[in-house]
C-alpha positions in Angstrom: 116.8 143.5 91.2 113.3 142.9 89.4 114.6 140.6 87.2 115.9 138.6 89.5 112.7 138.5 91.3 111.5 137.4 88.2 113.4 134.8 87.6 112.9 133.6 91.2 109.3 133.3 90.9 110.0 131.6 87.2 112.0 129.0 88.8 109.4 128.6 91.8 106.6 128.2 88.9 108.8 126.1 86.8 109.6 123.8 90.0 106.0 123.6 90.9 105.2 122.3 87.6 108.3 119.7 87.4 106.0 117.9 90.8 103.8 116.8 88.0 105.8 116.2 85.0 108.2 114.4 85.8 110.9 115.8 82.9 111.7 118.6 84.8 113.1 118.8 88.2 110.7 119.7 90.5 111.9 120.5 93.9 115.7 121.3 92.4 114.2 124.6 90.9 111.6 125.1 93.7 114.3 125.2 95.9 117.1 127.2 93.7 113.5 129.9 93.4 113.5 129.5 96.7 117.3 130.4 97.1 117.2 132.9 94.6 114.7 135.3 96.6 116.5 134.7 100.2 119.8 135.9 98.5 118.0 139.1 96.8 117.0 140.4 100.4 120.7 139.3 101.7 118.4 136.6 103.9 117.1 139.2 105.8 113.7 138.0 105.3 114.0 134.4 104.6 117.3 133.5 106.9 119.8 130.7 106.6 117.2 128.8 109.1 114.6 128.9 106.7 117.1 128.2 103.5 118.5 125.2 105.6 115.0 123.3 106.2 113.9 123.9 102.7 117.1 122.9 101.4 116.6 119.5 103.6 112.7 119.2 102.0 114.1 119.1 99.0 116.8 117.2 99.9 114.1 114.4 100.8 111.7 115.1 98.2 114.8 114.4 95.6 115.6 111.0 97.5 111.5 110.1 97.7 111.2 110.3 93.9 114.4 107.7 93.9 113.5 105.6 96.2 110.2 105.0 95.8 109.5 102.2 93.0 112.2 100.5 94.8 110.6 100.1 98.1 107.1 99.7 96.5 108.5 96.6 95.1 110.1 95.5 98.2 107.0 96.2 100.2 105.1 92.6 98.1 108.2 90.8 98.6 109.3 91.0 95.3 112.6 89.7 94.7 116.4 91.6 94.2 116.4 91.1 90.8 112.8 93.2 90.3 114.1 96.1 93.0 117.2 96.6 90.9 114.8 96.8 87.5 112.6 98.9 89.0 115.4 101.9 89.8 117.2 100.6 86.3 113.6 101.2 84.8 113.1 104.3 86.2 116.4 105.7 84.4 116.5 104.2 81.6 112.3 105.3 81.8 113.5 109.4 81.9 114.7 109.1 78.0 111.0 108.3 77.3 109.1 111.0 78.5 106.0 111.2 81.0 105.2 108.1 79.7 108.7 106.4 80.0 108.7 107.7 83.4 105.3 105.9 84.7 106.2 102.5 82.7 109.5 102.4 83.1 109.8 101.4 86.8 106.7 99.1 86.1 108.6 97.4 83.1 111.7 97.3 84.7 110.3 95.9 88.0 108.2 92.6 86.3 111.5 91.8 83.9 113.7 91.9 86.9 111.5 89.2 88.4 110.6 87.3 85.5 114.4 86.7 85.0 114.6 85.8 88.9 112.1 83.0 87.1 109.2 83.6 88.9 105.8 83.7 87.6 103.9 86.1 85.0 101.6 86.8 88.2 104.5 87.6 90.4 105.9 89.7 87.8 102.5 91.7 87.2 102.1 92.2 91.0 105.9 93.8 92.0 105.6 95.8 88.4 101.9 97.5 89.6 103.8 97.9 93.6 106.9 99.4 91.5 103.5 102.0 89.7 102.3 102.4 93.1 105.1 103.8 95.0 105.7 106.0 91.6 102.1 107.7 91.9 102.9 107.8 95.9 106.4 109.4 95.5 104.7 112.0 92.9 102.0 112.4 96.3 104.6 112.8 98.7 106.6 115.7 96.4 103.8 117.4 95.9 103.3 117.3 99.7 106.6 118.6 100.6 106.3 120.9 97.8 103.6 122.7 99.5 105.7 122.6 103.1 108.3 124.6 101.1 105.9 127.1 99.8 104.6 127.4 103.4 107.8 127.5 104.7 109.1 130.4 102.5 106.2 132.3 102.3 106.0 132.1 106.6 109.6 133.4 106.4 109.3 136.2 104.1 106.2 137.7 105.7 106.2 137.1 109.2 
């Protein structure tokens, strides 16, 4: 059973480090870490409770990292065209490492609305929102990320 606490606390570290490079999953492996040590103690000490609230943090931490470029870019008024670069951005933006990941929604957002044929100023300001509500998303995982830790770490010992 060592092992598998080992490779509970790997995926925990592993997740934990995925809230800041964006190539790895973050709060997937936090979670299945997470998982991995309630199951070893048969949920005795973390209970399906506990498992069912982190499972809906990272639930929402997953959707946050989505989301986010999109409504940054919706927030300035930014038009379809640029919301719908921003997410196309942000995948094609995973093939090109950390930075592909930062640009990507950026880029994406400002081509979407340069071919709604608005302005290079327009463009500039929904591609920094579509930046913006990357760096906040990254904020907000790290947030929840924490609320997990306290979450499993309150269930475990107390």
């Amino acid at each position: 059973m060592e092992w598998l606490w080992i490779l509970a606390i790997g995926l925990m570290v592993i997740g934990l480090a995925g809230i800041v490079l964006p190539v790895l999953p973050g709060t997937p492996l936090l979670f299945g870490g997470m998982l991995l040590g309630a199951w070893i103690d048969h949920f005795e000490k973390v209970g399906v409770i506990a498992v069912v609230v982190l499972g809906v943090l990272a639930a929402l931490a997953w959707a946050i990292d989505f989301v986010a470029g999109i409504l940054g870019t919706k927030l300035v008024g930014a038009s379809g065209y640029a919301m719908a670069g921003a997410g196309i951005g942000g995948v094609i933006g995973l093939f090109g490492g950390i930075p592909g990941l930062i640009f990507g929604p950026v880029i994406g957002a400002a081509a979407g609305e340069l071919y709604a044929r608005r302005n290079a100023g327009q463009a500039a300001r929904a591609g920094v929102a579509a930046g913006l509500g990357f760096v906040l998303a990254m904020a907000a995982k790290l947030g929840i990320s924490v609320a997990m830790l306290a979450v499993f770490v309150f269930a475990y010992f107390v």
